[in-house]
N, C-alpha and C positions, 0 to 999 in steps of 0.2 A: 159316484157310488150307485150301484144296482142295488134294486130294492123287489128286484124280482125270485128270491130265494123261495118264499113258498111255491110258486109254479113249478120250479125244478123239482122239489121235494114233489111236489103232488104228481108231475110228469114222470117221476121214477118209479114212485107208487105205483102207477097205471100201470107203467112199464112191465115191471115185477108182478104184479096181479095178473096180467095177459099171460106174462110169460110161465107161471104156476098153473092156470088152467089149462097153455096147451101141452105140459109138459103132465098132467093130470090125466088128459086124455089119451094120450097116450102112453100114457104107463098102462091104461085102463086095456086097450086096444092089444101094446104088445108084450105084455105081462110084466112080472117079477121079474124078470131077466133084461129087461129095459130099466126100469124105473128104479133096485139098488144101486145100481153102478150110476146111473145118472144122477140121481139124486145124491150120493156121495160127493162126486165128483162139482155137481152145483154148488154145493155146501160151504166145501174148500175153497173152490175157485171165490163166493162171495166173501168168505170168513177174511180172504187175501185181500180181497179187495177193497175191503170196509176198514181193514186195519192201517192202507195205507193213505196218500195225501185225499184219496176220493172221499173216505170215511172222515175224515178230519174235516174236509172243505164242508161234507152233508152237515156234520156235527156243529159247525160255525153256524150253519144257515136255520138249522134247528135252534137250535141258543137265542136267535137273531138277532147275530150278527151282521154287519153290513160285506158284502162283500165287494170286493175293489177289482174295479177296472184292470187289467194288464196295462202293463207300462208303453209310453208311444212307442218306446225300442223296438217290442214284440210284436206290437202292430203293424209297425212299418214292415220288420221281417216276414211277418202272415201275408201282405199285400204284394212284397217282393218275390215271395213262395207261389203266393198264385196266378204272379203273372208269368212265372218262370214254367209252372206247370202246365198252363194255357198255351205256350208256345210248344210245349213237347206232347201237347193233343193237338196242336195244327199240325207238327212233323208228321206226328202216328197217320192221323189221316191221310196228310200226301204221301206216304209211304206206300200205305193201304190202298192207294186210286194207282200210283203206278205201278204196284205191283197185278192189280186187277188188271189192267191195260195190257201189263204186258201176258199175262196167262190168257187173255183172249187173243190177242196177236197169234199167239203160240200155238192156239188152237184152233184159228184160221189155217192157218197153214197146213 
């Protein structure tokens, strides 16, 4: 069990508090015509977001609640996912070098 819930609460906070002053600022900068429609639209988007499993998890860890590890299942699958994806950033890359190679070949010539 994690017993690190108040960090995340206090990490969101922070979070939230940055993200209210830069959006402060610039409502300031680019007027009324920035800042209702943004500010609306942040509103909604958090109001969603609190209502669902994210608001609920914060809500547990407020309470203090313990909150539980994910199962090995999911772990395993998280570690299967990143090795899956590591290999499809070695392709990108050697894709990206012979593709390079051959656009100077090309324009060698």
């Amino acid at each position: 069990m994690r017993r690190d819930g108040p960090v995340v609460v206090l990490g969101l906070l922070g979070t939230s508090v940055l993200a209210m002053l830069i959006h402060g600022v610039l409502a300031v900068k680019l007027g009324i015509a920035y800042a209702i429609p943004t500010t609306i639209v942040a509103a909604i988007a958090a109001g969603v977001a609190l209502r669902g499993p994210l608001g609920q998890a914060l809500a547990r860890v407020l309470h203090g609640e313990s909150v539980d590890l994910p199962p090995e299942q999911v772990l395993g699958e998280l570690d299967d996912l990143r090795t899956r994806l590591a290999e499809l950033e070695e392709r990108a890359d050697f894709s990206e070098r012979l593709l390079a190679a051959q656009r100077e070949e090309a324009e060698k010539k």
